[in-house]
Each structure stands twice: as C-alpha cells, then as structure tokens.
N, C-alpha and C positions, 0 to 999 in steps of 0.2 A: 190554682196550680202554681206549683214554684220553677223557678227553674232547675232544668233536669242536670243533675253535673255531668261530667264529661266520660264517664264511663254509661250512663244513664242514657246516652248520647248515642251509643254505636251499637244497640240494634237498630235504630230507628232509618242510620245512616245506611248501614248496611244494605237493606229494606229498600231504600228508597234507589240506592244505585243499580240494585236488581234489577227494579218491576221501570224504573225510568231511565236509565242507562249514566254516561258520563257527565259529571254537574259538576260546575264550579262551588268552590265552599260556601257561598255565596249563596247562592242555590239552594245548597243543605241545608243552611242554618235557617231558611225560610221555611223548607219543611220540616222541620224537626220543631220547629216553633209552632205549625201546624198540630202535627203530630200531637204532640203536647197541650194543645188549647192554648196558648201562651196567650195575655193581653199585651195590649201593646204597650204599658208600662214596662213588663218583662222582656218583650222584645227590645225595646232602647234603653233597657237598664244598661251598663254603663259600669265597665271595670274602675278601680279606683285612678288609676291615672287621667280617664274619660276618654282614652283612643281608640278604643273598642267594644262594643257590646260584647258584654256576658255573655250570650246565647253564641255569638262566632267565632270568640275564645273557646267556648267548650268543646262546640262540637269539631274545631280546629285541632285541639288535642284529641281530640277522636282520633279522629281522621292521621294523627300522626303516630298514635298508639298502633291504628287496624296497620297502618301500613308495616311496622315496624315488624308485626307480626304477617306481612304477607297477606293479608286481608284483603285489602284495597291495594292499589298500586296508582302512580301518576304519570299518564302518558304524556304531558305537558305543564306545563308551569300551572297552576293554581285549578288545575284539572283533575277528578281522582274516575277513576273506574273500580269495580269490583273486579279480585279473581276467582278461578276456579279454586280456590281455597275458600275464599267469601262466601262464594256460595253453598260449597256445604255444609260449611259454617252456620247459615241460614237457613240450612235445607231441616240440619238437626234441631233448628228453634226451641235455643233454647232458652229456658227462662232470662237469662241477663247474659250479655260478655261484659266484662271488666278485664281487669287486670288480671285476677287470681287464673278465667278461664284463656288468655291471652297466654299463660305462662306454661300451655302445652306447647306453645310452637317452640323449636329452639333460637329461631331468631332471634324472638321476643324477648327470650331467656337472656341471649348473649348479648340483646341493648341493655334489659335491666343489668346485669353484669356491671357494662361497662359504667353505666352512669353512676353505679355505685363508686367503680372506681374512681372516679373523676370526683365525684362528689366528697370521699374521703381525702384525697389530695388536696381538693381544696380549700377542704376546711379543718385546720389546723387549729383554729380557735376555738377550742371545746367550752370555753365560758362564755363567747360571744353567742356564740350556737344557743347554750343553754337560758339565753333572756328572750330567744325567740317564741312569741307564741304559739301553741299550738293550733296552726293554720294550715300546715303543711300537708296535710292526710290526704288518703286517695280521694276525697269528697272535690276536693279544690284541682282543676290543673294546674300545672307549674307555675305559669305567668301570674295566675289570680291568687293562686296562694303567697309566691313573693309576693304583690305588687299589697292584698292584705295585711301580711307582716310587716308591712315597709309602714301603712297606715296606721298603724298600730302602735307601732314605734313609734312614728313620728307623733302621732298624740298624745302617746305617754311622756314625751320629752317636753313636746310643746305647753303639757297643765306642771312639767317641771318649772319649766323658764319659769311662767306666769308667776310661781308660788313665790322662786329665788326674785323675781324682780321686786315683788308686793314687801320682801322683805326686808328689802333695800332703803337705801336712806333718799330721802327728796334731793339730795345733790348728786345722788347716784343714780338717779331716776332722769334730771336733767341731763346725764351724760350719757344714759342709753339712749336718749330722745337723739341730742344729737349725734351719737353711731349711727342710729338706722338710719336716719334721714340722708348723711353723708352716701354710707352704704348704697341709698336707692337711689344716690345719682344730683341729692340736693346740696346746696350750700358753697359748693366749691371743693375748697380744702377741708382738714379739718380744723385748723385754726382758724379761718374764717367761717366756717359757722359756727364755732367755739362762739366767736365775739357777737352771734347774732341775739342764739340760743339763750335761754337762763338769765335774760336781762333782770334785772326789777320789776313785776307787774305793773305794768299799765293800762290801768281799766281794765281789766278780765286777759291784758295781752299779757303773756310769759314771752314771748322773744317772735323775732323774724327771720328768717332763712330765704338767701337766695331760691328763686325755684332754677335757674340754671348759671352755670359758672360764671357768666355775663353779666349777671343780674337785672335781664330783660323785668324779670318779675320777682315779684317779694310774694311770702306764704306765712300770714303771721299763725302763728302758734299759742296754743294755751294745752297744760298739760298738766294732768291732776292723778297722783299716785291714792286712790281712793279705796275702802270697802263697798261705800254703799251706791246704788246706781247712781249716776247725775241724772238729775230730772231738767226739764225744760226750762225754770229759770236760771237755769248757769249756762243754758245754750242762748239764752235769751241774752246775757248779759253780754256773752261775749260776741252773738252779732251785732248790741249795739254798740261793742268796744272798735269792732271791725267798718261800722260804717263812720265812726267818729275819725278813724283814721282812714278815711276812701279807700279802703281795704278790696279788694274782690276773690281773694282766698284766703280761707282761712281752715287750720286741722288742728281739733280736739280731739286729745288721746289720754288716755284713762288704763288705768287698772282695774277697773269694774267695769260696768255695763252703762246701755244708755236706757233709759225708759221709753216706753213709744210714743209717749207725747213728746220726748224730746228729739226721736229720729225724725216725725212726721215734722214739726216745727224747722229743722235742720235742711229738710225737703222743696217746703213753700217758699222760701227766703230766697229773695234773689242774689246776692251772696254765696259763691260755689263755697262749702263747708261741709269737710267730709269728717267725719267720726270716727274714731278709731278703738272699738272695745281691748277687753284684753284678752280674750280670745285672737282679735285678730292680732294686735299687737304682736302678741308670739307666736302665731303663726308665721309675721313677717320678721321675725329672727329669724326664726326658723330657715326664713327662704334666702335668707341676705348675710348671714353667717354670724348673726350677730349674739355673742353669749354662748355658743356653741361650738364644736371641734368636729371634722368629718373624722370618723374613725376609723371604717374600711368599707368601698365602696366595688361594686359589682357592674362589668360592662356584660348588659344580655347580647346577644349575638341572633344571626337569622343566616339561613343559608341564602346564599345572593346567586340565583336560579340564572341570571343571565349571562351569571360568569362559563356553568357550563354549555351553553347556547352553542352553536356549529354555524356558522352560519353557511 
C-alpha cells in the first residue's frame, strides 16, 4: 500500500471523528495509517525537508481542506471534531471527498477563490513559474508539493554546479576549494587561506587550512578535479603523506567519486579523513552560497493559535 494523498485522506478522517469523537491530528494520522495498512517505513517516511512525516502532512491538509469547507471544525488548538455537516457528508458515503466534491460548499468555494487570488499576486514571474516541475497537482498537499519542487530544483542546479566546476580549469578548482572551505567557517580570512590552500604538492598534500581563525588546528588538504573514481591507492598515498607530517586531519575532495575500497580504507585509519565526492561537493555550494545567486525566496507562514488564546 502506498501512501494515501491528502484528499485520499478525508473519508477515512471524517469516519474516524464520527464513530471515535474529538482527536488530536496526531491521533488521525495513526489511524488513517491504520486505515490504510500502512508499514512502518510509510509511517516515518519523511517529507523532503525531514520535519515531518508524509502521512501527518497529508492528513493535516485534510483536515485543513474539511474545515475550510465546514466539515470538521476546531474546538481547541490542535483538536478537530466533526459537524453536522460532516456527518451528512458521511451519512451519504460517498465514494471519495476531494476537492472537486468539497467545491459544493460555498465556503470552500470562497477559500479556493481566494487563494487563487493571492497566488496570482504573487506570482508575477510567469518564466520563473514556468521552470517549475509539475509537482504541484491535487495528488501532492501544498507543503509537500513546494517542499518537492524546491528538491527538484535544487538537484537540477546542484548536477549544474558539478558539470560547470569539472569544466573548470585546476586553478580554478583550487579557488573554489578555498571559497567553500572559507564559506564553512575554515581558514580565517580569505587571504589567509589563500596562502594555505594551492601550495606545491607535498607528498599527496595540495595545501593546509586553519581549522579555526586561531589556528588551534591545521586540516591538510589534497584535491583532485577528476573523471574517473579515486580508488584506494590515492587515499593510501595521501594518509601516508598525512602521517609523515603528524597530521590528524586530513579532507580529500574530488570531482568524481570514491570507490568503496577507498571509503572502507578512509574508515579504518586512525587519521580523522573525510571524503568529499562531487555530489556532495555541490551539494555544499549549494548550501554555503558558493557559485550560486538566491534568486527569489518564499517565507511559508502558520497561524500562531496562541495569539488568539483569552486567557
């Protein structure tokens, strides 16, 4: 069984607030995961951000859908009950509620309205619009379908970087090395890990970089702009380069991949040496702004329930 999307969601919801009365979302999302046969892989599958299971996002936009249309109501903060609308609703059991059967009430009507409107306002940029994937469909809730499109993007951009960096020249490769490193908080300035970075090779070492502005610690570096994996003797070579200089950290970062005789080797060594493929590489552009421009960014919002609280 797959999980059920979020319109696939509110008979089940509905149903259950009937025959078992007022529940926390919380609650639902257990039983609709019931409901469903769900495993418990599906149960803690896990939205792309990781702050919430799929299955409590769904049935959350359930739950925000039925209200919307007067279905359910919320006598208290994260508390929902059915009305006597809901349960006629249910009395008629009908094959599915969605959206389309949602869209006899005029409430429902007059939310979808608005959101449209808001949504046309806000989106002015008809080309930006038009690179988004189509994610967006009633199958996905809101959250999960941005938070999809955002992943999507972002991996489409991130196998960009990789391609533009591989096409780069070894001095230019040297100089992204030292951005991100600066970027993540290493080296100090960046003229001073300028003069760490890009030395001469020494025995398998490409440069050293402070590990904090102080220079409590040193992180030597080797860094290889490659097609084909590194295998195990370039990791070899360059732990023995690292213990020639009493080294205790050391990061190899690559354009390609590593092999897994060279991760497991990388592993055993008492030598903290961490690996840095080119996946991840540009994944951590990505995250540290490095080779990229933010282009327009979106603040989600949540109603803040205790604002309206009486006390």
């Amino acid at each position: 069984m797959t999980i059920p999307n979020y319109q696939q969601a509110m008979v089940p919801v509905l149903r259950a607030l009937e025959t078992q009365g007022p529940k926390h979302r919380r609650e639902l999302s257990g039983l609709v995961a019931e409901h469903f046969e769900l495993s418990e892989s599906e149960r803690t599958a896990l939205l792309p951000s990781g702050k919430m299971t799929v299955i409590m996002s769904r049935v959350g936009w359930a739950l925000a859908y039925l209200k919307q249309a007067r279905l359910v109501e919320s006598p208290r903060r994260g508390i929902y009950q059915i009305t006597d609308r809901g349960r006629q609703a249910v009395t008629t059991s009908p094959e599915k509620i969605d959206t389309e059967f949602l869209m006899q009430f005029p409430e429902f009507r007059e939310f979808r309205e608005r959101s449209r409107a808001v949504a046309t306002e806000d989106t002015q940029d008809s080309a930006a619009l038009d690179e988004l994937p189509s994610t967006t469909s009633d199958e996905l809730a809101p959250d999960e379908a941005l938070e999809t499109a955002y992943a999507r993007l972002r991996a489409s951009l991130e196998a960009e970087l990789l391609e533009a960096v591989k096409q780069g020249t070894p001095t230019f490769f040297e100089q992204l090395v030292i951005d991100l490193l600066v970027k993540m908080g290493y080296g100090g300035s960046r003229p001073e890990a300028a003069r760490a970075v890009g030395r001469s090779g020494d025995g398998g070492i490409d440069g050293v970089i402070d590990e904090d502005r102080l220079g409590l610690d040193a992180i030597y570096v080797q860094a290889k702009r490659w097609e084909s994996a590194v295998g195990r003797p370039e990791i070899q070579k360059f732990a023995g380069a690292l213990q020639g200089q009493r080294a205790k950290k050391g990061l190899f970062i690559t354009t390609s991949s590593f092999t897994r005789e060279a991760e497991e080797f990388s592993q055993r060594i008492d030598t903290r040496l961490v690996l840095i493929d080119g996946r991840r590489l540009a994944s951590l552009m990505f995250e540290f702004d490095v080779g990229v421009n933010p282009r327009t960014s979106y603040t989600v919002k949540q109603l803040d329930s205790d604002y309206f609280e009486e006390e």
